[in-house]
DOTOR-924197 format. One record per residue (C-alpha): residue number from 1; residue in one letter; x, y, z. Coordinates in steps of 0.05 Angstrom, whole numbers. Each point is the difference from the previous one (the first is absolute). Example, Ala and Ser with C-alpha at 12.3 -4.5 7.8 and 13.67 -1.06 7.14 Angstrom:
<rec 1,"A",<246,-90,156>>
<rec 2,"S",<27,69,-13>>
This chain:
<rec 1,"X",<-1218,4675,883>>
<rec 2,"X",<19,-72,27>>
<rec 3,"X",<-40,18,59>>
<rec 4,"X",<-62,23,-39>>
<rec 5,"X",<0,-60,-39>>
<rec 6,"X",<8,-52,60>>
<rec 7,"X",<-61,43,33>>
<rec 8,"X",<-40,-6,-65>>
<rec 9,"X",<22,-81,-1>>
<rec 10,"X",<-25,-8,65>>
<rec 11,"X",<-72,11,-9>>
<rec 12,"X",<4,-57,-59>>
<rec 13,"X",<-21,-66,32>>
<rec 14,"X",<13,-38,-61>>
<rec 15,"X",<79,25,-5>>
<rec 16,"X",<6,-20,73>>
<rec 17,"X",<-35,-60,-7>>
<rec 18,"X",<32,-23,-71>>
<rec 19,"X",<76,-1,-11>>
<rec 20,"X",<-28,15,-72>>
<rec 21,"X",<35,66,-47>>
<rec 22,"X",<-65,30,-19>>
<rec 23,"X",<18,26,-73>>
<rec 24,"X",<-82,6,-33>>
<rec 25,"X",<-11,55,28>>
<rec 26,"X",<-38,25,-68>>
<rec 27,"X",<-44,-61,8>>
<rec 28,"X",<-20,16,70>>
<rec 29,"X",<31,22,61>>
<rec 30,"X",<4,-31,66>>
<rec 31,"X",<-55,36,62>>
<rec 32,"X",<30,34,63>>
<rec 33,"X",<-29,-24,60>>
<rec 34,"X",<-48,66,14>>
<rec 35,"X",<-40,-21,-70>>
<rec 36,"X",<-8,-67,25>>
<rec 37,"X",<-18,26,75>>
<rec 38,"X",<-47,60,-26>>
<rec 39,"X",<-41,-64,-43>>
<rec 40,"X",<7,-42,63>>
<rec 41,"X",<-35,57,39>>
<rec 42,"X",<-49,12,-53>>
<rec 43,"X",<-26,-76,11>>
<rec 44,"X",<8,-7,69>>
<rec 45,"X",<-36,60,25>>
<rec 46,"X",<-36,31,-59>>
<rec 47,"X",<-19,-45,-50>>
<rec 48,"X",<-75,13,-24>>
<rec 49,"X",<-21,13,-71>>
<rec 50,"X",<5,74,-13>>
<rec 51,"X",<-49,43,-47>>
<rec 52,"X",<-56,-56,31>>
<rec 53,"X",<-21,7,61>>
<rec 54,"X",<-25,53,57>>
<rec 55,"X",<28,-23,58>>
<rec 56,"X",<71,22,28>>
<rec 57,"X",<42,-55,-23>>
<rec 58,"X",<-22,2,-70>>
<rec 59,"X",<8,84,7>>
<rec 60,"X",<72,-6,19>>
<rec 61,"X",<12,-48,-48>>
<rec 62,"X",<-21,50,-53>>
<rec 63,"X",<42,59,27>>
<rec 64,"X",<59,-53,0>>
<rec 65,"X",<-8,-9,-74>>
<rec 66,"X",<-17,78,-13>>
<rec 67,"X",<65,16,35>>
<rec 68,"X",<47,-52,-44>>
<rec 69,"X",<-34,42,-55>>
<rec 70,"X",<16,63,20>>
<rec 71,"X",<73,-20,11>>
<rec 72,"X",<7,-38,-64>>
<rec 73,"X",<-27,69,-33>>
<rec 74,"X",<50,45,42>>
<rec 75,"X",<56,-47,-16>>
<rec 76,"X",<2,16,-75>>
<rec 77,"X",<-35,65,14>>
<rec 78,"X",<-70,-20,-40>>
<rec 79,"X",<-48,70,14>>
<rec 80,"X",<-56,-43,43>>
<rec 81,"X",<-5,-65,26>>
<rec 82,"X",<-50,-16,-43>>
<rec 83,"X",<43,-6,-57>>
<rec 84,"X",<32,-65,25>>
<rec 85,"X",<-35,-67,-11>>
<rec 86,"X",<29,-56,42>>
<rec 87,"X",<7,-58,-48>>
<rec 88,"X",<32,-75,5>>
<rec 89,"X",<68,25,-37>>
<rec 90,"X",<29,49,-54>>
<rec 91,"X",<-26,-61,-52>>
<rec 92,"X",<-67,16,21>>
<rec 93,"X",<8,70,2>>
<rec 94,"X",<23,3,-69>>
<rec 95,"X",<-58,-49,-18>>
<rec 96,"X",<-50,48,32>>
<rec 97,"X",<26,52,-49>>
<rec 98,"X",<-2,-35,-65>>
<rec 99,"X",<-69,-38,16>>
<rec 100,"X",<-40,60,26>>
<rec 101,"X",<27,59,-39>>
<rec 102,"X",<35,-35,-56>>
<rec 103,"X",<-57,-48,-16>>
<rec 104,"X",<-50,62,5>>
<rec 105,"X",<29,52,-28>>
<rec 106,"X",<48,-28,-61>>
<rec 107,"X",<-22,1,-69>>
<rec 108,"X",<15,-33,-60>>
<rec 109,"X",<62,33,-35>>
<rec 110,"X",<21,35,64>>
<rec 111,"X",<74,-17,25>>
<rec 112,"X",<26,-27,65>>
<rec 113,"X",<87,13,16>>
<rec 114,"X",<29,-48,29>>
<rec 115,"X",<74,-1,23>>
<rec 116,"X",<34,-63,-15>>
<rec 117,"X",<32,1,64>>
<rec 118,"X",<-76,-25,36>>
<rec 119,"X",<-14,-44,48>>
<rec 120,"X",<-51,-46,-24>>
<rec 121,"X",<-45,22,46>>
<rec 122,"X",<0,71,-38>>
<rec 123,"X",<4,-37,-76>>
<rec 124,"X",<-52,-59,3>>
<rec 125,"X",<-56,50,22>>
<rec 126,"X",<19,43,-52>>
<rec 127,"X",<-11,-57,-53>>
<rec 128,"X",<-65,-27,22>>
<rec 129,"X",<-21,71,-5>>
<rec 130,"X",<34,11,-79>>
<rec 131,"X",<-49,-67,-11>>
<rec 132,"X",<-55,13,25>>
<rec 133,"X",<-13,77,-23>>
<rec 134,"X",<49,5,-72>>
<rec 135,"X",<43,46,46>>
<rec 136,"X",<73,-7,-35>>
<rec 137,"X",<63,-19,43>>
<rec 138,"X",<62,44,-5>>
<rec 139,"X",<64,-19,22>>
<rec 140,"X",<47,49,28>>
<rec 141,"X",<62,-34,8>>
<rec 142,"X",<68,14,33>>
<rec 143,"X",<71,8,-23>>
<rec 144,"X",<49,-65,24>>
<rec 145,"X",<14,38,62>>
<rec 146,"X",<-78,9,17>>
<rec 147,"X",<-4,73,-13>>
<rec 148,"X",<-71,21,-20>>
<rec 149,"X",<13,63,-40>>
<rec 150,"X",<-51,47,-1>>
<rec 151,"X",<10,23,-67>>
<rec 152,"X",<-18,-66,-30>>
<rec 153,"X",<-67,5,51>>
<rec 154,"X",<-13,56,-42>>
<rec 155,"X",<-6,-27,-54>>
<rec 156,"X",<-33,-61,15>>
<rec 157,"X",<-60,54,32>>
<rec 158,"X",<-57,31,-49>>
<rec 159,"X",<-69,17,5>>
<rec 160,"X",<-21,-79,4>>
<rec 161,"X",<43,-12,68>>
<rec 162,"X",<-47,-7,48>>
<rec 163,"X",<48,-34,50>>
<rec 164,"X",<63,2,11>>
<rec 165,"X",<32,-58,56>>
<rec 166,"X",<71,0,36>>
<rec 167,"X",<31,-28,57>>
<rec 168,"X",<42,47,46>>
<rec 169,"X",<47,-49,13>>
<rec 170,"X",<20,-56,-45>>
<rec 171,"X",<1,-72,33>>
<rec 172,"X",<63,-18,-43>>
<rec 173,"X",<41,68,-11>>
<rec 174,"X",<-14,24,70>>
<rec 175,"X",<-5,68,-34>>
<rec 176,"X",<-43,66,12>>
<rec 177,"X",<-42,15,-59>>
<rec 178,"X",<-11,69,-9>>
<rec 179,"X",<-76,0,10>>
<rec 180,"X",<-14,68,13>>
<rec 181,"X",<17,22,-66>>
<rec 182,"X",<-30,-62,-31>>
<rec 183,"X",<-70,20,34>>
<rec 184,"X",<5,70,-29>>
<rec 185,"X",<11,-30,-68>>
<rec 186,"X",<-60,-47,9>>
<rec 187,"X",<-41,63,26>>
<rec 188,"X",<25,38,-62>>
<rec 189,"X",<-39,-52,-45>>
<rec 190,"X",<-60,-9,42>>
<rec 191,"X",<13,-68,29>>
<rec 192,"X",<-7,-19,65>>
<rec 193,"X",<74,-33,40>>
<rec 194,"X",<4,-53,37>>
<rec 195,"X",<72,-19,42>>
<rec 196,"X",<12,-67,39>>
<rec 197,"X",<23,24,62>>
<rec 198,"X",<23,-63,32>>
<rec 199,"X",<68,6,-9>>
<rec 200,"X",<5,74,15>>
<rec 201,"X",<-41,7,58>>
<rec 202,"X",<43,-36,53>>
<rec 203,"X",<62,23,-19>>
<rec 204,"X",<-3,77,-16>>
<rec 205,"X",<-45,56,19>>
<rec 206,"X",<-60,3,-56>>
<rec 207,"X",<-43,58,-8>>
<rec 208,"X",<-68,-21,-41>>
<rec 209,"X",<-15,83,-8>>
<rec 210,"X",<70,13,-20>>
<rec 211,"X",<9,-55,-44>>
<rec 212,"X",<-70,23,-27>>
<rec 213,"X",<-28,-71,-14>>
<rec 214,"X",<-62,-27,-13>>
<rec 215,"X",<-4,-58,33>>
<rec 216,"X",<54,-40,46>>
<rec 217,"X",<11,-73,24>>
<rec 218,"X",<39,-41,53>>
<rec 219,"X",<2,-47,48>>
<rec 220,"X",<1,5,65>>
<rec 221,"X",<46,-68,9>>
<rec 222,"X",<60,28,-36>>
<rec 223,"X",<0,65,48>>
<rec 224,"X",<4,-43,65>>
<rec 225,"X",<-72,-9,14>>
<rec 226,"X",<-39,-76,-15>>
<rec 227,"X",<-21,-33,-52>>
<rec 228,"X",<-73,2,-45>>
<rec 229,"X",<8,82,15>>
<rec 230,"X",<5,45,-40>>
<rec 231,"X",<-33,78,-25>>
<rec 232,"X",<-6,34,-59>>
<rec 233,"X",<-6,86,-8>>
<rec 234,"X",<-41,12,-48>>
<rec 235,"X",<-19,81,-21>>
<rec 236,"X",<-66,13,41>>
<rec 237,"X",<-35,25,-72>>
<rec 238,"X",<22,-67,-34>>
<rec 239,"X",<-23,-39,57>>
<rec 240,"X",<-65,26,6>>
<rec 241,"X",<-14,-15,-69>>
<rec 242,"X",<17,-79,-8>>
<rec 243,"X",<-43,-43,13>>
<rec 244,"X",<12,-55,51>>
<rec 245,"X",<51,-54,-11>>
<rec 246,"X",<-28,-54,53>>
<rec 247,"X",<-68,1,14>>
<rec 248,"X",<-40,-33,76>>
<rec 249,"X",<-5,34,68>>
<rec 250,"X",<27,59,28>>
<rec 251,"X",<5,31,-60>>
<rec 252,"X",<-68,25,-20>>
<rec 253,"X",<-52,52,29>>
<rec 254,"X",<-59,-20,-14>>
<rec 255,"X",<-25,-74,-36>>
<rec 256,"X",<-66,-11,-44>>
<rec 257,"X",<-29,-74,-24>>
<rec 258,"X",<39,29,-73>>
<rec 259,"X",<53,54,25>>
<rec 260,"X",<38,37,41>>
<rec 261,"X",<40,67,22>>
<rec 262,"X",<61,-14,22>>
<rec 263,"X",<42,35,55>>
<rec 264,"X",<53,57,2>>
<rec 265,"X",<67,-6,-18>>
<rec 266,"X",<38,-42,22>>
<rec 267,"X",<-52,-45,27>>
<rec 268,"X",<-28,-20,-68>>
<rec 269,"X",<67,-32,-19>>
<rec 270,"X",<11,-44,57>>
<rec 271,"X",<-56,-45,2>>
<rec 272,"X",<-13,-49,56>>
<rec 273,"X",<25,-6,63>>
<rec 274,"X",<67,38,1>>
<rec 275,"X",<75,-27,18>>
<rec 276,"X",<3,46,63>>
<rec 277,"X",<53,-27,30>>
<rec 278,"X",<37,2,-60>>
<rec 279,"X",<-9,75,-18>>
<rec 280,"X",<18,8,81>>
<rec 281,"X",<65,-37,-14>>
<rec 282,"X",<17,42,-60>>
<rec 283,"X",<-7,65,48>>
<rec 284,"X",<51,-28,46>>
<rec 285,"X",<52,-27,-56>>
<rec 286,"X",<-4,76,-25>>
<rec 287,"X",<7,28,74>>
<rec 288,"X",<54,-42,11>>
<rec 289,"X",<31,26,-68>>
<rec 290,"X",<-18,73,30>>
<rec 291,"X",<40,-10,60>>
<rec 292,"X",<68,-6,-37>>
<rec 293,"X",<-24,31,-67>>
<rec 294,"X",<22,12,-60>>
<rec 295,"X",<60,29,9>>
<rec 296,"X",<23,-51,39>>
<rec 297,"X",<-28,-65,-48>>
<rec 298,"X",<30,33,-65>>
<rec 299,"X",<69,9,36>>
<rec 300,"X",<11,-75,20>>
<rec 301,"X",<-39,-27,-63>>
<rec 302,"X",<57,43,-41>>
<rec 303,"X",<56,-17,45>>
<rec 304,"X",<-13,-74,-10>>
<rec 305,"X",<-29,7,-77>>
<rec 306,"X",<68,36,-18>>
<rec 307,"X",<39,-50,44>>
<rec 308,"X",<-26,-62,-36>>
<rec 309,"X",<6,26,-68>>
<rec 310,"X",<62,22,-2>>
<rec 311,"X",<21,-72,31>>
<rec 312,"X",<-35,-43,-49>>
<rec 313,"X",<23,49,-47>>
<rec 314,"X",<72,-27,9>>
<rec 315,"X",<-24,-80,-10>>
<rec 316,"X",<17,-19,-67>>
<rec 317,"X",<-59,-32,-41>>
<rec 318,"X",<-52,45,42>>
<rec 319,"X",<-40,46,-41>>
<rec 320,"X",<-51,51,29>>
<rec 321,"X",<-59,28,-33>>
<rec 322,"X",<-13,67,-1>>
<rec 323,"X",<41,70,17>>
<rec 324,"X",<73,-5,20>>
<rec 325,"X",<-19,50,46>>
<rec 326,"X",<-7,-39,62>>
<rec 327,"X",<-39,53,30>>
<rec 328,"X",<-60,-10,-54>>
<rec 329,"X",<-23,-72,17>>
<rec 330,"X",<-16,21,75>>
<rec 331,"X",<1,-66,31>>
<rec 332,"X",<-7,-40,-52>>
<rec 333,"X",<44,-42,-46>>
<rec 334,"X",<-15,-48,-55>>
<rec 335,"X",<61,-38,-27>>
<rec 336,"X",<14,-56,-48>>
<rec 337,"X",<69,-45,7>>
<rec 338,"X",<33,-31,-56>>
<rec 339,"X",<-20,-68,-13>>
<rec 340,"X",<-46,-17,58>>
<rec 341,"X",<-78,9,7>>
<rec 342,"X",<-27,42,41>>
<rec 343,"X",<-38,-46,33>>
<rec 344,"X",<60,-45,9>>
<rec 345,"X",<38,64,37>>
<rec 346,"X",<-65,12,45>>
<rec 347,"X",<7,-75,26>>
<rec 348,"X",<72,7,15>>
<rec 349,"X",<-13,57,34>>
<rec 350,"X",<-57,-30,41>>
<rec 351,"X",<44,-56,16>>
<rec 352,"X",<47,49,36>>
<rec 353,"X",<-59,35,37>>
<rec 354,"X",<-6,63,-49>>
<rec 355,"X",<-79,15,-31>>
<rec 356,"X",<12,29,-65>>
<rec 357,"X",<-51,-2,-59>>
<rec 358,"X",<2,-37,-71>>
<rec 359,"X",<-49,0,-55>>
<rec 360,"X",<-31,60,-48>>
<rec 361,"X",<-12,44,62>>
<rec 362,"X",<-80,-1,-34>>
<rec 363,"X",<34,44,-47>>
<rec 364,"X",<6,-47,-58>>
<rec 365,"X",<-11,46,-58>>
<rec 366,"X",<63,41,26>>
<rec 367,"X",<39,-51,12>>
<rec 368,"X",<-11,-20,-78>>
<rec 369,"X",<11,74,-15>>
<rec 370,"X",<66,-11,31>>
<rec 371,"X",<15,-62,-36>>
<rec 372,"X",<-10,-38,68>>
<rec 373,"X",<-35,-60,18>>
<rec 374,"X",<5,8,81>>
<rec 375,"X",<49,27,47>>
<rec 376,"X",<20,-2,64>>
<rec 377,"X",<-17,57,52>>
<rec 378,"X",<28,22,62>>
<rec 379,"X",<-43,58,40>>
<rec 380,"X",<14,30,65>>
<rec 381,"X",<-35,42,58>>
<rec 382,"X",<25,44,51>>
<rec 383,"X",<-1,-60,50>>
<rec 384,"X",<65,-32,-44>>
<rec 385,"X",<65,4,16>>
<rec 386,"X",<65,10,-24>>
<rec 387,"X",<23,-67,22>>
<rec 388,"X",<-63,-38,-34>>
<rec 389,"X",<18,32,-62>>
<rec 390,"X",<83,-27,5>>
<rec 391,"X",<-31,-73,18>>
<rec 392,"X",<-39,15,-63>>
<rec 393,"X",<52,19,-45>>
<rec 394,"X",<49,-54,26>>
<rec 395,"X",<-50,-45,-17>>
<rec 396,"X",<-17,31,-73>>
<rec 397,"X",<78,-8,-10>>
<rec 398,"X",<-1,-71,17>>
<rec 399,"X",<-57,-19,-44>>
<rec 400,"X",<32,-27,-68>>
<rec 401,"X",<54,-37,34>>
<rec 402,"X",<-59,-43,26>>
<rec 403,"X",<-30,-5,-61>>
<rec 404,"X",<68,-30,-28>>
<rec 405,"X",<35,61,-30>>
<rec 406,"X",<66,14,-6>>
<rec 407,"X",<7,72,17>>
């Protein structure tokens, strides 16, 4: 495994470059040097805008960005390519949702579930939407461990759900929500589900026709590819039905002095010129995830998630959210330590070369739920290693003393 790790570690400019301990992983991850070289190439030898123009360079350009499309579609095994829209992240994705079939299509006295476990990015949409048609927000919250039971989902669902919207992964718990069975409960009641993918997506195998949901978001920055990409797979019947979100070239038919027809889907939701080199990019991160796959990621990301835990486990005054399974918060873990702010631990940390995160996580109303006002978060990729994560926990078990304890 050592060996598969220093392989993976030494396609990672920025580790060889920076002595840094790369713990924010959840925040984004760091870009192998194929991404960077397959955007390189894209500039260098066939950068034209594609979808415009009739001459080769512009035609190649186009079958580059068809192709990132088709493998963004295989990778999470949408039916077509056509049901991917390349967008700037999962925040936009998610925005796309609530905007252009939320906006449209929600009435007054209809109901939106939410989890309280959301990213803001899949909460604040929500709201502007509950303003602006009547729709009513309903909160589906967690127990203190961040289990979503689906019992409770149940109940929460009648005939004036018309949306139902959960994250795969939580940000802060690091734990797999069980979505498929959420979806069918949504589907029971009529309403259409929407996940936030941008957790799940880089770090375990996710099925969109399995999983049997509606719509799906995530960014292609977390899952090794750059940033201002990202997609969302949206069900080819809802697609076709919402209107567009953006609105300028590219993404129309035909244009009158007072109208329009717009294009197919996708192409009606990605207005303007596209980020091609981007949605190239995010191809390569997920080849490069392809050639050690899944297997592989989810066996080091345990190895080290189970490792850490169980060390910070034995610090005293370090508390961690979420399942004492260590196998449940799959790379992730959010902590709290007696007496010292979070953002007071993440600048010791920094100060001995270890990126962790601090703040609300943009999941304040959770961490209020919790009785929390931040926290501090340590998340890892396959690319860590077992010795980052002792430099780490040394360091966590250093941290009052500094602070002028007396442990």
């Amino acid at each position: 495994m050592k060996d598969v790790v220093k392989n993976i570690r030494g396609q990672m400019p920025l580790l060889n470059n920076r002595s840094t301990i790369y713990l924010d992983n959840a925040a984004t991850s760091q870009k192998p040097m194929c991404v960077l070289d397959a955007v390189m190439k894209y500039y260098e030898q066939n950068n034209a805008n594609p979808l415009r123009g009739l001459y080769d360079l512009s035609v190649e350009a186009t079958e580059d960005y068809d192709k990132a499309r088709k493998t963004v579609a295989d990778f999470i095994n949408a039916p077509k390519k056509e049901d991917i829209v390349f967008t700037r992240n999962a925040t936009e994705s998610l925005n796309l949702v609530a905007y252009s079939y939320g906006m449209n299509f929600l009435r007054n006295d209809d109901e939106i579930v939410v989890s309280i476990m959301e990213h803001h990015s899949n909460l604040l949409p929500w709201q502007q939407v509950s303003r602006q048609t009547g729709a009513k927000l309903v909160f589906f919250e967690c127990d203190e461990k961040g289990y979503l039971d689906p019992e409770v989902l149940k109940k929460l669902c009648n005939e004036h759900t018309k949306m139902v919207c959960i994250t795969h992964i939580s940000n802060l718990f690091g734990r797999v929500n069980d979505i498929r069975t959420f979806a069918k409960i949504a589907h029971y009641n009529g309403a259409v589900f929407v996940c936030d993918g941008a957790q799940s997506v880089p770090h375990i195998p996710v099925d969109v026709q399995d999983l049997d949901v509606d719509f799906l978001a995530f960014s292609g920055h977390k899952m090794y590819g750059p940033m201002g990409i990202g997609a969302l797979y949206g069900r080819t019947e809802l697609l076709e039905k919402m209107p567009p979100f953006l609105y300028g070239g590219e993404m129309i038919e035909y244009v009158t002095r007072c109208g329009a027809t717009y294009a197919e889907v996708p192409h009606k939701f990605e207005a303007g010129t596209v980020n091609a080199g981007g949605a190239i990019g995010m191809a390569e991160g997920i080849r490069f995830m392809q050639r050690f796959g899944f297997e592989t990621i989810e066996r080091i990301e345990e190895e080290l998630t189970v490792y850490a835990f169980e060390k910070m486990r034995a610090i005293p005054h370090v508390e961690i959210l979420g399942s004492d399974d260590p196998r449940e918060h799959h790379g992730i873990l959010t902590f709290v330590l007696d007496g010292v702010h979070p953002h007071d631990v993440a600048t010791i940390f920094d100060a001995h070369g270890i990126a962790v995160r601090a703040g609300h996580h943009c999941v304040q109303p959770l961490h209020k739920h919790l009785k929390r006002m931040s926290t501090t978060r340590a998340s890892m990729a396959f690319y860590n290693t077992k010795e980052e994560i002792d430099a780490f926990v040394e360091c966590l078990a250093g941290i009052r003393k500094e602070m002028g304890f007396a442990d």
